[in-house]
N, C-alpha and C positions, 0 to 999 in steps of 0.2 A: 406473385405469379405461382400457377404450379409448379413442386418439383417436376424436373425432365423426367419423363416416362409414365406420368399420368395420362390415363385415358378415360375420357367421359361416357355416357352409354352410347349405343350406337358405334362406336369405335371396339378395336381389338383391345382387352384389358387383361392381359397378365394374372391379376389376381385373380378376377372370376374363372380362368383356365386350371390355376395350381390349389387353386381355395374355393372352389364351388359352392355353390348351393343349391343351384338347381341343374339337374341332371334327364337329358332325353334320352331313350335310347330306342333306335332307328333299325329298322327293321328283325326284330324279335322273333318274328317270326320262322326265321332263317333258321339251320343250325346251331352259326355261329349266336345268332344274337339271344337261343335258348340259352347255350352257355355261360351267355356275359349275363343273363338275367339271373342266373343261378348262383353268378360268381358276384353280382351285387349283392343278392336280397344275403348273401353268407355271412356280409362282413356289416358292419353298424353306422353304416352311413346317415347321419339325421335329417341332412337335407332332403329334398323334394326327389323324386325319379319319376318320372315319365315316356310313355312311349307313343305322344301323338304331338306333333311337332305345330300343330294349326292351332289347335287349345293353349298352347304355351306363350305367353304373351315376350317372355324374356327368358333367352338359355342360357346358363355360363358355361355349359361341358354336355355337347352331343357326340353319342358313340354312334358311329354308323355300321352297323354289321350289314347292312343290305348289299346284295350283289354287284360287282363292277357297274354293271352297265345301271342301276338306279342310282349310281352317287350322283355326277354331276346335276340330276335334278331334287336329289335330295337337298343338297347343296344352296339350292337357291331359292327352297324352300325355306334355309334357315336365314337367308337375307334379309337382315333388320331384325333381326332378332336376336342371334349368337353376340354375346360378349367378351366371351373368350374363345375357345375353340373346337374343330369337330377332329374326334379320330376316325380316321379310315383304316379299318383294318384287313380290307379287299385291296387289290392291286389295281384300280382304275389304271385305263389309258387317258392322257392327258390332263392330270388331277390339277396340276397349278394352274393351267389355262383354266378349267373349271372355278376352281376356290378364287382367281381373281374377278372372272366374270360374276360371279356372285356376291362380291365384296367379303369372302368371309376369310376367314385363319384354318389352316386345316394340318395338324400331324399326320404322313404318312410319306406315303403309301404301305402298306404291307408292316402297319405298326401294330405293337404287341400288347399295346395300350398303354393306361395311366393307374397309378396308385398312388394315394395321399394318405398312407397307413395313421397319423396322427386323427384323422377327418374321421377315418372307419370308410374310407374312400379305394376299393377295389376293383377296377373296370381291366385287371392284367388276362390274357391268355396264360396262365402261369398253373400248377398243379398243388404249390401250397401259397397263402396267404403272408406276405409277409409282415413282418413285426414293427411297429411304429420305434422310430429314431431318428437318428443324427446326420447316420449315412445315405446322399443321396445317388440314384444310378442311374446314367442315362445308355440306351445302347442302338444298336439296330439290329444284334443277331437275337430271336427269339431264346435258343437254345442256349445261347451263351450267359441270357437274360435266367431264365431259370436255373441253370448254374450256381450262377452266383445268388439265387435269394437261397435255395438248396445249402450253400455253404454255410451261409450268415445262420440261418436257424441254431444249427450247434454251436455256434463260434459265439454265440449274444450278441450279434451285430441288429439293428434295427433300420429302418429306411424313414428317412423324411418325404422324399418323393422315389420314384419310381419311371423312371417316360421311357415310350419305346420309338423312338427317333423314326422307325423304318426307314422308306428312302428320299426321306429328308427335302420331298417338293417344296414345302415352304417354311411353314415353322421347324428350324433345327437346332444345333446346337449351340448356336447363336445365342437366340432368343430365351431359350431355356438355361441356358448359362447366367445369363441376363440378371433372371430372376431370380434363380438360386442364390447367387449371389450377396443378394441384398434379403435375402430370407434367414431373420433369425433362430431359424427352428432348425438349417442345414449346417452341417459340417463339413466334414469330407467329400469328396465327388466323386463317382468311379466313371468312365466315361470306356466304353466300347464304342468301336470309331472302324468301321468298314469304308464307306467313301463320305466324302464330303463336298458339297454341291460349289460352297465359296468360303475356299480357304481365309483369305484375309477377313473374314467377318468373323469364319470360328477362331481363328488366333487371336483377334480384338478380342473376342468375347472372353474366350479363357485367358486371355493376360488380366483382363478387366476381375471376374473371378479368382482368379490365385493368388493374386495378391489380399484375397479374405480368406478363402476356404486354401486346402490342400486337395491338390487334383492329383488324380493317377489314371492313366489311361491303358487301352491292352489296343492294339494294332494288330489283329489276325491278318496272316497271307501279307506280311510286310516283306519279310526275307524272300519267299515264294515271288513275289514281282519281282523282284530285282536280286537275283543270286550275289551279285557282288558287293550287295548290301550298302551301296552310295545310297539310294534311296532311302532304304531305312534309316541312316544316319542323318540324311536330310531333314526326316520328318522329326526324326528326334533332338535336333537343334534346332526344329521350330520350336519344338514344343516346350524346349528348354528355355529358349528367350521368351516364350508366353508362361512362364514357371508349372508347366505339367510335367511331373515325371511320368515317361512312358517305359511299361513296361511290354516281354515283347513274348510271356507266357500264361497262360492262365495260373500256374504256382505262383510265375513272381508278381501275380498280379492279387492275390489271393493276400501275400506273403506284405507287398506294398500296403492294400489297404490297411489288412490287420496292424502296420504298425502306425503309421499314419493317424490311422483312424482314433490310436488308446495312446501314443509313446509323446509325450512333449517336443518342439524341436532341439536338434541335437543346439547344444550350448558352444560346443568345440568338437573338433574332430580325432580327440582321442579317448578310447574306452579302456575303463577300468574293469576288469574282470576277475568276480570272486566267486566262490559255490563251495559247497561241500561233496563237491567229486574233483577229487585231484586228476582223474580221467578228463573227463568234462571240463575241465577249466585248461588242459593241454589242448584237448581240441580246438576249444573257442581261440585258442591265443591263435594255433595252427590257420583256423580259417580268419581270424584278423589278419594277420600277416598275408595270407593267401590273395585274402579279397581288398589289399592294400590299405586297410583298415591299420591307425598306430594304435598301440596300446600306452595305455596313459602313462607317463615317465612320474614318479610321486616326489612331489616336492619333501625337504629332509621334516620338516616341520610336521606333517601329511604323517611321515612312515612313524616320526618318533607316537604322535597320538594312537598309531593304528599300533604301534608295538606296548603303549598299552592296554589297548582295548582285547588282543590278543597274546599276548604274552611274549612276544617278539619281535622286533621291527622288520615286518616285508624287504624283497628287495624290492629296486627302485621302480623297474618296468615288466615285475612278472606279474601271473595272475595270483589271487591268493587264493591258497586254496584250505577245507576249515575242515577234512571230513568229519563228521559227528558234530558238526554246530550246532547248539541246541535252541529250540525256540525262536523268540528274534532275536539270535546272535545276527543272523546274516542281512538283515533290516538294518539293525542299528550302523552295521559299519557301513553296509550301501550308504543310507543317508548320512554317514560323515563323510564317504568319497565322495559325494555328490555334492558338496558344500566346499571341494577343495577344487579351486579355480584351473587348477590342470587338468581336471577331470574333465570332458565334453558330455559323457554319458557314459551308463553303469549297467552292467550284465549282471543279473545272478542267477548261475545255476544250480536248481534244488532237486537231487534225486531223493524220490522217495523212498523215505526210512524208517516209515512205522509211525506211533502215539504221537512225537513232536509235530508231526505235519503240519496240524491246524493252525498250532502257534505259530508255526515258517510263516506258511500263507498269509494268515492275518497282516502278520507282520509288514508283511513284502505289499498289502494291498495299502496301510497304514502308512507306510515310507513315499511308496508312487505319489501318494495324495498331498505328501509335506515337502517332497522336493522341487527345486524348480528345474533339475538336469532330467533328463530321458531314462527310466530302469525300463530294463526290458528284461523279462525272465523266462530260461529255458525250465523245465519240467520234462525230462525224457519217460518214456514209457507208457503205455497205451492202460492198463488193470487201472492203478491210481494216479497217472498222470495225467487222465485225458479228464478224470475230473476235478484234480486243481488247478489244469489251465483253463477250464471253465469258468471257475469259480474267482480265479483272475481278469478272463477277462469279462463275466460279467461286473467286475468290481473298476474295470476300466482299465487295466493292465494288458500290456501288448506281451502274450505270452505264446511261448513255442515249443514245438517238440522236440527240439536239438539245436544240441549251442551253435551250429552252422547255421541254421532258419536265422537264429539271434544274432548271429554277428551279420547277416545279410540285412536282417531289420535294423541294426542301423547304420548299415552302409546305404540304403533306402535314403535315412533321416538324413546323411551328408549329403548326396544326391541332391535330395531336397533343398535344404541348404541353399547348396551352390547355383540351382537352378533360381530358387528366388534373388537371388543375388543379381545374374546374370537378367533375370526380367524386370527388375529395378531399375538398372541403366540404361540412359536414355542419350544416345549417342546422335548428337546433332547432323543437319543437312554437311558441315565442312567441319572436319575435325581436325585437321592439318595445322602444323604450325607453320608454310609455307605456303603461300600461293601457288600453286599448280599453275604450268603455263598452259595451261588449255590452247590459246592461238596453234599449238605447235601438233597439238594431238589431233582437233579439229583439221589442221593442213595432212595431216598422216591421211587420215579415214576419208577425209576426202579424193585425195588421188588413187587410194585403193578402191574407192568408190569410182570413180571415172574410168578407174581400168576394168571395172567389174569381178575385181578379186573379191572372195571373202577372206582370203587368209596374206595376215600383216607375212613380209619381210621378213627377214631377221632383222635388220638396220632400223625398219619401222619399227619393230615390235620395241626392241630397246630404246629409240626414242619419244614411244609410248612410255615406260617405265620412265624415263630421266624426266620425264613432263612432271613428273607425280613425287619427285626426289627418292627414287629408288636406285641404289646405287649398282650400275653395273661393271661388269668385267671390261677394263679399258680392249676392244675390240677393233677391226679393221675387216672389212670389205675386200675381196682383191678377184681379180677375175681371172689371172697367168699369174704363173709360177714366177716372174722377177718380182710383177706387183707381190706376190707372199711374202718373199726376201724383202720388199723392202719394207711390208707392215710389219713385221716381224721385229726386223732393227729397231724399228719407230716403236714400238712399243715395249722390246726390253725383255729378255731371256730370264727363264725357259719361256715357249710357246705349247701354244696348242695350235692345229689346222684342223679345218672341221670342212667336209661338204656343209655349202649352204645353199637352199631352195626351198621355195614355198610349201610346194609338194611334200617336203620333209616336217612338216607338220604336226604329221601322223607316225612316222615308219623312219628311220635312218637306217639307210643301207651297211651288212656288215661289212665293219674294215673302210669306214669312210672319216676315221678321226684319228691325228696322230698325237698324241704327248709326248714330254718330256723333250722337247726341240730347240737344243742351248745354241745353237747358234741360223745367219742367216740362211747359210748352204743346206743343212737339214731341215728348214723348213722350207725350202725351195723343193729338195728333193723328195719331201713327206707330199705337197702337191704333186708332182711331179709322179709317187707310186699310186695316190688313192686314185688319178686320174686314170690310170692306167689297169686299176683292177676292178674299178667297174664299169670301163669300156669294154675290156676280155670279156664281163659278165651281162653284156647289158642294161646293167643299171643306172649309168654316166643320163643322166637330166638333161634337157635343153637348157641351155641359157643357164646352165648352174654357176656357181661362184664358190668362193673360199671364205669362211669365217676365220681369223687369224686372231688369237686373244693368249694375255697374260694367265700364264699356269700359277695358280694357286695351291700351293703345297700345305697338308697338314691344315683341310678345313671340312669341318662337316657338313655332306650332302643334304640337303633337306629341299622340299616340296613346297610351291603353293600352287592351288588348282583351283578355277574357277568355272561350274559347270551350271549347268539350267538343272533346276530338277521339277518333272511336271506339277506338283501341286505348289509348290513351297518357291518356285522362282530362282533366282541368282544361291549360290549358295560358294562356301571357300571351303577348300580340303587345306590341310595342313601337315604333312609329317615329314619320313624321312625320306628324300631324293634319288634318285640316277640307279633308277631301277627299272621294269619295263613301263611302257607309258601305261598299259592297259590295267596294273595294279595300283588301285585304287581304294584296295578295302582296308589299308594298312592307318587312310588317312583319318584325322579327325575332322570334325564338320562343324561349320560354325555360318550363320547368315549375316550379309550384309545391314543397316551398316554396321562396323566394330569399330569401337573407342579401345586406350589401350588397354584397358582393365579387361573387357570381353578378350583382346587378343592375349591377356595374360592366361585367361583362362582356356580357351583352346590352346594356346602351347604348352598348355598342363594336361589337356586331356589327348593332347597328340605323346605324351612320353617325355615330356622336357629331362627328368633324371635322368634318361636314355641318349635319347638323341641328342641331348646338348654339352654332355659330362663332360669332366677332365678324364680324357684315357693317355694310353700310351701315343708319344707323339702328337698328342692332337692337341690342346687348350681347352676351356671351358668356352662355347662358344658367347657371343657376345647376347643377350638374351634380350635385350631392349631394344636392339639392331634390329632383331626379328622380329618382335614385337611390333617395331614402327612399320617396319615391310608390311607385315600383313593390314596395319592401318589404311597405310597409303594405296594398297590395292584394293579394299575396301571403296575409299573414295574412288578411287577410278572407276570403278565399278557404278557406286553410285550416279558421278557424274555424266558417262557416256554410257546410256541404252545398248548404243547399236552394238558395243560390246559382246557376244555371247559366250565366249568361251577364251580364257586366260591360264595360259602351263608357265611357271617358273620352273624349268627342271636344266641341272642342278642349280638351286640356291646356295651358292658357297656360306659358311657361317665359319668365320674366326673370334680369336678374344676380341677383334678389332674392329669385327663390325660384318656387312650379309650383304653381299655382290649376288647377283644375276648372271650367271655364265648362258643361260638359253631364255629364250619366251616365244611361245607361241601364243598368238592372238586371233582368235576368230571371230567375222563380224556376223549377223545377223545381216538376214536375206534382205533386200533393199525394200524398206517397206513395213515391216512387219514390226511389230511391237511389242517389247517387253514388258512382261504383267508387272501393276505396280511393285511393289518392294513390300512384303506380307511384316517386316518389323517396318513403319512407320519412323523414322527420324525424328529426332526433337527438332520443330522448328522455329529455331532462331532467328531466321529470319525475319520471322514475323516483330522482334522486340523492336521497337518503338518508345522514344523519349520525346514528349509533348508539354505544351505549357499550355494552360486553359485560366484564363481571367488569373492570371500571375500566381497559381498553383503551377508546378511539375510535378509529372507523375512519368515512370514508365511502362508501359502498355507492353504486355509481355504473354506467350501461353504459362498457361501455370508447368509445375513441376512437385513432383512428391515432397522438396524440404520446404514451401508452402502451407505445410500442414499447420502447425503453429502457430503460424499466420492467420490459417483460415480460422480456426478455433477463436480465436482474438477478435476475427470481424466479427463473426456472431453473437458474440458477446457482448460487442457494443451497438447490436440493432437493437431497434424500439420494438416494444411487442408488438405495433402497428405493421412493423416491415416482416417481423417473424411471417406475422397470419398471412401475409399479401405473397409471400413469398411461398412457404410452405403448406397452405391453406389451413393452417391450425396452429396451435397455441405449442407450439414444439420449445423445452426448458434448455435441452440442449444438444449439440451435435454427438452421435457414436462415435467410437472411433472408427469404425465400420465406414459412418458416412463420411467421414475427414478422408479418409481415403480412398475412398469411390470419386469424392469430388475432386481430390488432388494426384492421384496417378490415375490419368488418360491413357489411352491410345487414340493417337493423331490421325489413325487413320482413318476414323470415324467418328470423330470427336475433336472439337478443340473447346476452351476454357481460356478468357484471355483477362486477366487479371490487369487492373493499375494500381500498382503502388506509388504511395504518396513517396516525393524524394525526399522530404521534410524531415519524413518522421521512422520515414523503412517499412512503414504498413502496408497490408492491402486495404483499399479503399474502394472495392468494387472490383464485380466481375460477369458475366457474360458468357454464356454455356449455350452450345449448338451438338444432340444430338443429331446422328444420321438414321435414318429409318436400318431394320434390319432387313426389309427384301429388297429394295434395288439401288439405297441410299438417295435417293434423288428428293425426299422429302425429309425436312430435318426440324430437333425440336427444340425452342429456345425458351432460356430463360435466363432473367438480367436483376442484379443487385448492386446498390451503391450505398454507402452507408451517410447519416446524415452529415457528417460533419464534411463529407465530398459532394451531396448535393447542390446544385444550381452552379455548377461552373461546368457542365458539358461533358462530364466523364461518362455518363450514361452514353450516351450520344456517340465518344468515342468509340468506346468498343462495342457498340451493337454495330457501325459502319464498318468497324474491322472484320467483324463477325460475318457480315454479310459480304463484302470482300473475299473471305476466307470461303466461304459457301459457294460462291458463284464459283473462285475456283475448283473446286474441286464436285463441280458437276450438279448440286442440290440445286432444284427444280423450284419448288420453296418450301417455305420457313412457318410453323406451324406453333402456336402456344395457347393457352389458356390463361385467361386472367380472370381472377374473382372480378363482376359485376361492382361491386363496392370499390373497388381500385381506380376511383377516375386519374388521379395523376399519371397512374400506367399506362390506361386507355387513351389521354390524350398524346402520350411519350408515343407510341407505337403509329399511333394515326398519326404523328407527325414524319414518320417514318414510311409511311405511304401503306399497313398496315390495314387490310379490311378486318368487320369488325360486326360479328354475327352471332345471336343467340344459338343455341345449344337447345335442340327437344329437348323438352324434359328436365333441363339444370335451371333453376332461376336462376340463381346466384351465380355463374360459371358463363365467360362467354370465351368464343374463341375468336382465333385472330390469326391472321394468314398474310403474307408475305410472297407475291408468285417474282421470282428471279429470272424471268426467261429474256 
């Protein structure tokens, strides 16, 4: 079978869009299209160009410069002919509706164009020419777009590709992620990101992506939407569980790529820092500390070597500083810190001092090349420092003009890090160590349903949380002041009394909560005053009531909030508590689901040293307590849609464990539906143990530690199965492709492996992509190795496969099998598979699956 993502002619093909060879360009005539005529013939493109779209028998890349109102017919002019796809760089009304009626692929609207600087391929609206590389840039602001090729020039940065996304009708950043991806020529990504048409497909794509390349993205007008910055932070824990570090400046986005792009990843998260400016090397330490960056502690072993390389043992955790280092002094000792396993990565900063220079330099380019930890070197000053950071990093060296760029560069590289960490984990549909009694939360939502409330109780809301084993404040209900006195008793001094009411939600009126209440009579009499002061005031609710609960002394306040954010869906704040409800930007953000390793790291990035510490009076709070809280709201969340909006405030946190003292739960309008979940869930569900002619196998989605597994299968196919499978004579897998085939996102893809139980192998597997414009067509392909043939494992998981498909909406099932494949041909046609030549491919036929 073909790999997934082949396309034959006649079809959209990927490569003829980013790899041309033949080139139309559509109305030339125009302004615009003298332009792009000028801005071709400039650059060394070898392929074909043309500008008459009837003479052209096969396009791979039409530029349309012609006026809005001729695209749509231009457009369908190119029907059956385009292979890859057209740029629009006019702003048509209705371009998608168009490029569909025409069956074609179209980037745009209002795009900046395409450059494939390796090709000699420049079709940009752009002022200078960029330089063929590594780095690719996708964007949608023009000006932001020229910017950054502007920057790269002096900096030795080069482009592999170039696309200008504009407003993303149909081919976006999806599809072009897609590709990049699996493009050996690409490295790095920069990604300018204005709107996005359908988030869950660009988070698939860039999670798909970063786990090859490193992404860094720039978000203009993020903070501007939303002042109190939830949004922002939303968007940046997506992009965090799809491993994109986003940045949210053009500096730090400048600042990101450059290290990214030259600095290896960090090894560990602590830097060692030496130079020859004992200036320079106070400040570096200064903004480590600053930007919560350690500085590397030196093992004794470490300092003795380095006390002879320098005439004196360092101390443990300062910077060293060399002034007058001569030559590669300052090389040689980097790459012995860099060979010392405390070390994470290595700063050197080099002020310019005259004749030694060269020798520095050299050095420092010599050393980058021989280590495996990250150097990154400052070079301050503008006369001869702007041309030995050149001259670094044309040599490949992530170099800056101040040791604060440099310790920001690799606080960048930890970023990074932790984000691919975080997009590696694959946190199943039920993560819980406890069954959840759903019967009880299903009985809550329904009666508030029945009443037409959207907003839970307090009684409900807390028996919401206990459904989910979240542990709350033993609390009581009371409607009069005896009832207080006598929940009060019943639960054990001191107390708290609280006004309680749906309505209170949002707002608790001042002076409606009393503490510190040791006995029955003062909490009688605490009902008894708050009744009475906001009757005087008008405030006193219908049908209010009394929350009466045990007072917890000496425990830290903290937060879990759970709110909608428009692109990104369900999302969880996390920090510190019992503050006003509408302050929100204090919190950290993290998406559904979370396993506890994810919850580990949002309560690191919410302030854990802080919020959790041993102070006076207080204990170190229980940090696992919290951890699992925020698990198990996770699941809830996951579990129940109609859920919309979930406040733990205060979450009491002792050494002993994290009570729920408040929750407010809001449901979603009766009706209305929550957009899927943009992180996808591992689904377990789906694993399955079968026995096939007295083989066992179990039938499971794959998973990234897989990988050395898959590398194994391949190894033991026939070169018969190789070609049939991959249409060619392939020796062996990447590691590129081991892990494109073994970390999925579910949400548009599964992969459903059987392992034999015999032996712990995989023995076959089973891949369903989803188209990237409306998913409802999806693209399979199926492998079993011989020693599993003829006992019905094929069989199995193509029925799971298709199973999994119909749920999740695909229309049908779409593949290619080489002509010469009859055992496939006849596997498929037993599968009820139609089965039809391909214009123009002898050898290639296709096969089609309709699900309706």
């Amino acid at each position: 079978m073909k790999p997934v993502g082949y396309s034959p002619v006649n079809r959209f093909d990927p490569e003829a869009l980013f790899r041309p060879k033949t080139v139309v360009l559509s109305g030339g005539a125009t302004a615009l299209g003298a332009r792009l005529r000028e801005t071709l013939a400039s650059a060394p493109f070898e392929g074909g160009i043309a500008e008459t779209i009837g003479k052209t028998p096969s396009i791979d890349l039409a530029l349309i410069a012609d006026p809005p109102e001729r695209v749509p017919a231009i457009l369908a002019r190119l029907s059956g002919k385009l292979r890859g796809a057209a740029i629009v760089y006019s702003d048509p009304p209705g371009l998608r509706a168009a490029a569909i009626a025409a069956r074609v692929r179209v980037i745009g609207p209002h795009s900046f164009g395409l450059a494939v600087p390796g090709l000699g391929l420049n079709a940009l609206l752009a002022h200078i020419a960029p330089k063929p590389g590594r780095v690719a840039l996708l964007g949608q602001s023009p000006a932001l777009a020229r910017a950054v090729i502007d920057w790269a020039e002096p900096n030795g940065i080069g482009f592999s590709h170039i696309v200008g996304i504009g407003g993303n009708a149909d081919i976006g950043f999806g599809r072009v992620l897609d590709h990049l991806a699996r493009d050996p020529g690409t490295g790095p990504i920069l990604l300018e990101i204005a709107g996005l048409r359908d988030p869950r497909l660009f988070l698939s794509a860039a999670r798909a992506a970063a786990r090859l390349r490193p992404i860094v993205a720039l978000a203009p007008g993020a903070r501007l939407a939303d002042p109190s910055f939830t949004a922002l932070a939303a968007f940046e824990a997506a992009l965090a569980r799809a491993g994109v570090l986003l940045t949210t400046s053009l500096g730090e986005f400048f600042a990101a790529a450059e290290t990214l792009t030259r600095a290896r990843p960090a090894r560990g998260d602590r830097l060692a820092i030496l130079g020859n400016s004992r200036g320079g090397c106070l400040l570096a330490a200064d903004a480590a500390l600053a930007a919560g960056v350690a500085l590397a502690t030196l093992a004794p072993e470490t300092r003795r070597v380095l006390g002879m390389m320098i005439g004196a043992e360092p101390a443990p955790d300062a910077p060293i500083a060399l002034p007058g280092a001569p030559g590669t002094k300052l090389a040689d000792i980097a790459a012995m810190l860099a060979a010392a396993p405390e070390v994470g990565g290595v700063l050197v900063i080099h002020a310019p001092s005259g004749p030694a220079d060269d020798a520095a330099i050299a050095g420092l380019i010599a050393c980058a090349g021989a280590i495996k930890a990250p150097l990154l070197a400052a070079i301050p000053g503008e006369t001869t420092g702007t041309a030995q950071r050149l001259r670094l990093a044309e040599a490949g060296v992530a170099a800056f003009a101040t040791p604060e760029d440099a310790v920001s560069g690799f606080a960048d590289l930890l970023r990074h890090r932790r984000i691919r960490a975080a997009a590696r984990e694959l946190p199943q549909s039920a993560v819980l160590d406890m069954a959840p009694d759903r019967e009880s939360v299903a009985a809550v939502l329904a009666s508030a349903r029945a009443e037409d409330r959207a907003t839970l109780t307090q009684a409900e809301a807390f028996a919401v949380l206990r459904a989910y084993g979240i542990e709350v404040l033993d609390s009581r209900i009371a409607a009069t002041q005896d009832e207080v006195a006598e929940a009060a008793a019943a639960i054990g001094f001191p107390v708290v009394v609280k006004l309680s009411h749906p309505d209170l939600a949002t707002a608790r009126p001042e002076g409606s909560v009393a503490l510190d209440l040791p006995d029955a009579a003062s909490a009688r009499a605490a009902a008894g005053m708050i009744t009475a002061r906001l009757r005087s005031r008008g405030e006193w609710p219908e049908d209010a009531n009394f929350l009466v609960q045990r007072q917890i002394r000496r425990a830290r306040e903290l937060r879990i909030r759970v709110a909608e954010h428009i692109i990104v869906g369900p999302t969880i704040g996390f920090g510190p508590g019992g503050g006003d409800l509408g302050e929100v930007g204090r919190l950290a953000v993290d998406l559904p689901p979370l396993n506890l390793a994810l919850a580990n790291a949002l309560v690191e990035r919410a302030g854990a040293a802080s919020i959790l510490r041993l102070a006076r009076g207080l204990g170190e709070a229980h940090r696992g307590a919290v951890e699992a809280t925020l698990v198990r709201v996770s699941q809830l969340i996951v579990d129940w849609p109609d859920i919309a909006a979930l406040d733990i405030d205060p979450l009491f946190a002792t050494e002993h464990g994290a009570s729920a003292a408040s929750a407010r739960i809001t449901l979603r309008p009766a009706g209305e539906r929550r957009a899927e979940l943009v992180i996808a869930p591992y689904p377990a569900e789906l694993a399955e143990a079968v026995e096939l002619r007295g083989k066992r196998f179990l039938i499971r989605p794959i998973r990234p530690e897989d990988a050395e597994a898959h590398h194994r299968l391949f190894e033991r196919l026939t070169p018969a199965d190789v070609r049939f499978r991959f249409f060619s004579a392939v020796r062996a897998l990447t590691p590129e492709q081991v892990v494109r085939m073994t970390e999925v996102d579910y949400g548009r893809e599964i992969a459903l492996i059987g392992v034999d139980q015999a032996t712990g192998e995989t023995a076959g597997v089973a891949r369903l992509v989803r188209s990237d414009t409306d998913g409802t067509e999806g693209e399979f392909a199926v492998l079993v190795e011989n020693a599993a043939k003829g006992v019905g494992l094929g069989s199995a998981l193509m029925h799971r496969l298709i199973v999994w498909a119909r749920r999740e909406g695909v229309a049908e099932i779409v593949g290619q099998v080489l002509a010469a494949n009859t055992p496939m041909l006849a596997f498929v046609r037993k599968l009820g598979f139609a089965v039809r030549r391909l214009p123009g491919e002898d050898d290639v036929v296709e096969v089609r699956l309709p699900l309706a």
